[in-house]
C-alpha positions in Angstrom: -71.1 159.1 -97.2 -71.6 162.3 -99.7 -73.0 165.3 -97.8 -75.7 167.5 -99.4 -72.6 170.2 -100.1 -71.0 167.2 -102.0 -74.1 166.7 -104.5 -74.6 170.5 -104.9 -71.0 171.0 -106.4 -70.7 167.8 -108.0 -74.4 169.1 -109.9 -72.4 172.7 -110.7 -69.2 171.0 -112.4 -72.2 168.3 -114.8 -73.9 171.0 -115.1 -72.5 172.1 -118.6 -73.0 168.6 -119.8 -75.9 168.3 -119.3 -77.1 171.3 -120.6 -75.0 170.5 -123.8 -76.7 167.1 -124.3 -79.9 168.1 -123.1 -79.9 170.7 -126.2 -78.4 168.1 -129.0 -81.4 165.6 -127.5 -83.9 168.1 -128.3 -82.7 168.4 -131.9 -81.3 172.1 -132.5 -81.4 171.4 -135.7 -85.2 170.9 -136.3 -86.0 173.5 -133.6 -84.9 176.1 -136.9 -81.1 176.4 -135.7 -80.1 175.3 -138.9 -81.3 178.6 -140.2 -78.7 180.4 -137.7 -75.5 178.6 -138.7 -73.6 181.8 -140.9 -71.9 184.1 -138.4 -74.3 186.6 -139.4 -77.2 184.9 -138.1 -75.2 184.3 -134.6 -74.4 187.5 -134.2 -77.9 188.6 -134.2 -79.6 186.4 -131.9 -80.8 187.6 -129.3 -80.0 187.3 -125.4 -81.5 189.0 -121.7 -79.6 192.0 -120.4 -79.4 191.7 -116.6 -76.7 189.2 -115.8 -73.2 191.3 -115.6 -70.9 192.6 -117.0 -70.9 190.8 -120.7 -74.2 192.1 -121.3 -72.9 195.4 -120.9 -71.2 195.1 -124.0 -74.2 193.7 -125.7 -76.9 195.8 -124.2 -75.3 199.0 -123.8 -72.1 199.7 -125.7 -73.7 197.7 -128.2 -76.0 200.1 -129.8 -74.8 203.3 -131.6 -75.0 206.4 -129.4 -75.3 210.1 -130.9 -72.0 211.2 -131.9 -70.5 213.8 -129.8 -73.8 213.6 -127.4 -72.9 213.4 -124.0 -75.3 212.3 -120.7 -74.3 214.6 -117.1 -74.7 212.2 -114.3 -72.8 212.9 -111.4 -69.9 210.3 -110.9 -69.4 211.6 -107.0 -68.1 207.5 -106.1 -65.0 207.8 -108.6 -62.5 206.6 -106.8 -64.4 203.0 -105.9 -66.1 202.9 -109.5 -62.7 203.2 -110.9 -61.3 200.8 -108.4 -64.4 198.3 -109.3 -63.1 199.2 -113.2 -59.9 197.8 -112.4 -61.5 194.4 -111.0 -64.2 193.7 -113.6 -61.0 195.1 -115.9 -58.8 191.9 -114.9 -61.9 189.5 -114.1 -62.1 189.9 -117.8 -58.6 189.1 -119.3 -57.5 186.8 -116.6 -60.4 184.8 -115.7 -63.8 185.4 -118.7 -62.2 186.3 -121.5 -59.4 183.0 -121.9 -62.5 180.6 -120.5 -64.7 182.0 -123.1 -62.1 181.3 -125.8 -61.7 177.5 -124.9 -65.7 177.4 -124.9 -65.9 179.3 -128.3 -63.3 176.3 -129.3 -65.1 173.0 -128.6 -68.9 173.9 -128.6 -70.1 175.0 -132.2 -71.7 177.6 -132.8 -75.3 176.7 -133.6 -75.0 174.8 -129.7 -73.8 177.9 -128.1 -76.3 179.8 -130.4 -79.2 177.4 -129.1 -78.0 178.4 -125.3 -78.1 182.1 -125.9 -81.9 181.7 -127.5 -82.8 179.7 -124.2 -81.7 181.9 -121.9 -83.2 185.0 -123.6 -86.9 183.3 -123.7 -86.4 182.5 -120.3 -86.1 185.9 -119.1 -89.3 186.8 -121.0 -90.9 187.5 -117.8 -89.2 190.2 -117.1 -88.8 192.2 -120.5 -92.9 191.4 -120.6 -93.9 193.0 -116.9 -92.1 196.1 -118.3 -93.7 196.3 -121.4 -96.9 196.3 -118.9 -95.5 198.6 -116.4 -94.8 201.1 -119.7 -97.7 201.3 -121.0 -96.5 199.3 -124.2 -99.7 197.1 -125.3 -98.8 195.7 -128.5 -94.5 195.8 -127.6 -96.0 193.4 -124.8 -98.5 191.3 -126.8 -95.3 190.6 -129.0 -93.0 189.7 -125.8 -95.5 186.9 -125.2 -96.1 185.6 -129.1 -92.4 185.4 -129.4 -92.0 183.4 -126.5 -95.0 180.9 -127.0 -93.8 180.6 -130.2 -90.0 179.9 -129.7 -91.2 177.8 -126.6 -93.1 175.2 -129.1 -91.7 175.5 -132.3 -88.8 176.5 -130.8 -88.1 173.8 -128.2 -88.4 175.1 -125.3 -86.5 178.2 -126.7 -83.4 177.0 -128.1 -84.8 177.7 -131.3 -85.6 181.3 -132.6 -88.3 180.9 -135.5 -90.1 183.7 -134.1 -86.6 186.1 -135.9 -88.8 185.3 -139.1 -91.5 186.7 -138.6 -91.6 190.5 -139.1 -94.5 191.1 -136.7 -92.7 189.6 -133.6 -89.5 191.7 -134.3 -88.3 193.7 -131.2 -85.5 196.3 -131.2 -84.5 196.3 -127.4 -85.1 195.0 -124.3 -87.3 196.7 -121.5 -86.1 196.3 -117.9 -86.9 197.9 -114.5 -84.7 201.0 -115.3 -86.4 201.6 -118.3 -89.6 201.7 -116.6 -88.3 203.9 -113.4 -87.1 206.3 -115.8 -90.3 206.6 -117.5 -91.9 207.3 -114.5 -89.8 210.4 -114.0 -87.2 208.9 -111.9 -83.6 210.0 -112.6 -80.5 208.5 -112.9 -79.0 209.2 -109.6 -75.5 208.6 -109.4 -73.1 206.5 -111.7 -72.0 203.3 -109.7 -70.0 200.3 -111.1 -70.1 197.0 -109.9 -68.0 194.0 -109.6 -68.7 191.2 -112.0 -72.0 193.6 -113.1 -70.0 196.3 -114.4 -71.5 199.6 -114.8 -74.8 201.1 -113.7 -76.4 204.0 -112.1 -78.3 204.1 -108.8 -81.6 204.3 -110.3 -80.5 201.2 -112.5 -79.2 199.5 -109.8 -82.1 199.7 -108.1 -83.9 198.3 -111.4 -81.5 195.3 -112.0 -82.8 194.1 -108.1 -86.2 194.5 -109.4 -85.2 192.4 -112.4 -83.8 189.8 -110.6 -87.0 189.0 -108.7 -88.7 188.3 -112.0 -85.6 186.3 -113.5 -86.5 182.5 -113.3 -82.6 181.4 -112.9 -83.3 183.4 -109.0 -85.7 181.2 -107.8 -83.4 178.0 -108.9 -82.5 176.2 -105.9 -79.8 175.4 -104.4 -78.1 179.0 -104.8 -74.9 177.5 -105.6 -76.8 175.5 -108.8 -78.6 179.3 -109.7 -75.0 180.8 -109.2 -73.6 177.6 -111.7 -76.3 178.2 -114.4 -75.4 182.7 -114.3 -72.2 181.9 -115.1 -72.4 179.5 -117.3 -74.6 182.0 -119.5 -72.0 184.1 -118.7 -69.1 182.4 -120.6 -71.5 181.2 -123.3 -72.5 185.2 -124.0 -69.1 186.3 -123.7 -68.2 183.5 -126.5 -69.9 185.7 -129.3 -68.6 189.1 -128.1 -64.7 188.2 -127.9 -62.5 191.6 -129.0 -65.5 193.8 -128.3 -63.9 195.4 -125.4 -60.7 195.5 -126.0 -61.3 197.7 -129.1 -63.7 200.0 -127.1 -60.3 200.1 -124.5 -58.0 200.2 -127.7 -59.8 203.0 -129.2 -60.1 205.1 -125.9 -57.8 207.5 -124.7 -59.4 207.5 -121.0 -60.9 203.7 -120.7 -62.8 204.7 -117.7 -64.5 207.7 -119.0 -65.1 206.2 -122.7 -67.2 202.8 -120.8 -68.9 205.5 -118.4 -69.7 207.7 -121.6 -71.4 205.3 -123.8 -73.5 203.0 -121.2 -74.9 206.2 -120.6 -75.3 207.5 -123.6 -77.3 204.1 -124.8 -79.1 203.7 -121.5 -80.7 207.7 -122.5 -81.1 206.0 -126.2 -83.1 202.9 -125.1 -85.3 205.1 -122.6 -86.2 207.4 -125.3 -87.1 204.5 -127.4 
């Protein structure tokens, strides 16, 4: 007789599957994918910012900071956000980085590009409240077009027609941080986290916030939620392969060179 602990685990291992025929049922193709086949159309669609330690590199070591601009936030936990450096450090290489690979090697792109679209029209709720919370009328009014839009014409979101249309184009993501930061709050310390990678206490506090608005929380069982997290993990990591081993190859202090820039994009998105 199969316990309830049985059917939650056997659900996490079909769970890719699933997902994988569920989006070939739905026709990528006709949701607009089609459009999204070069690798210059992958690389620039679009994915939420609050799951870990990938999105880091995406989100913020992916945009251009000022040269030779530098952010002051006290860094008084060194010896544990270097420790936690070390862990995300060899998470990566030993555990993401080679599953990512043999992902990146039997899904095709355009299916791996239709996950990334779903998953970043899912987390429209959150990128929307903050728009609200901000202040930012019409950035908000376009947070909710784009996703009605890539919802039905779309498919549910694995599509991304709305990347067409010029009036529903949006430069960054808005999150809790964003918003506590426009409201005056500063950055507090500079913290890193296992699996989430680096942050600073106000963010941290703003990635909870997040969290509670995130659809993928309120999935039930936990260990299904936890299943679907990291499977958008490994499916975002998939597009962003060599990304941090140049930053690390290009760096003469690693630590300080990943400290350096999230900061110095989390001060560029603010200001935006």
């Amino acid at each position: 007789m199969q316990t309830s602990e049985d059917r939650n685990n056997r659900w996490i291992l079909l769970l890719p599957i699933f997902l994988l025929a569920g989006s070939l049922i739905l026709g990528l193709p006709a949701a607009g994918l089609s459009q999204e086949k070069g690798a210059g159309n992958v690389a620039e669609s679009e994915e939420g910012g609050d799951e870990g330690f990938e999105d880091f590199l995406e989100d913020d070591f992916g945009g251009e900071a000022s040269a030779g601009e530098r952010v002051d936030v006290s860094d008084p936990l060194y010896y544990w956000n270097y420790a936690m450096y070390q862990v995300n450090d060899k998470l990566y290489f030993w555990a993401l980085k080679p599953v990512a690979k043999g992902y990146k090697k039997v899904v095709p792109d355009i299916v791996r590009t239709g996950f990334k679209n779903f998953f970043h029209n899912l987390t429209t709720p959150v990128r929307a409240a903050n728009c609200l919370l901000q202040g930012k009328g019409e950035r908000l009014g376009n947070e909710v077009a784009r996703f009605m839009y890539n919802t039905t014409v779309g498919v549910l979101g694995f599509g991304n027609p709305a990347k067409n249309d010029p009036r529903l184009q949006i430069e960054d993501d808005e999150d809790l941080g964003q918003t506590l930061a426009v409201y005056g709050i500063g950055d507090g310390v500079y913290i890193v986290w296992p699996v989430f990678g680096p942050s600073t206490l106000r963010d941290s506090v703003g990635m909870l916030g997040d969290r509670s608005l995130n659809p993928l929380s309120y999935v039930d069982p936990g260990e299904l939620s936890a299943g679907i997290s990291a499977f958008r993990q490994i499916n975002g990591t998939s597009f962003r392969i060599g990304d941090y081993e140049a930053l690390k190859d290009a760096a003469i202090v690693p630590y300080e060179a990943i400290r350096d820039a999230y900061l110095q994009n989390r001060k560029k998105r603010i200001a935006e």
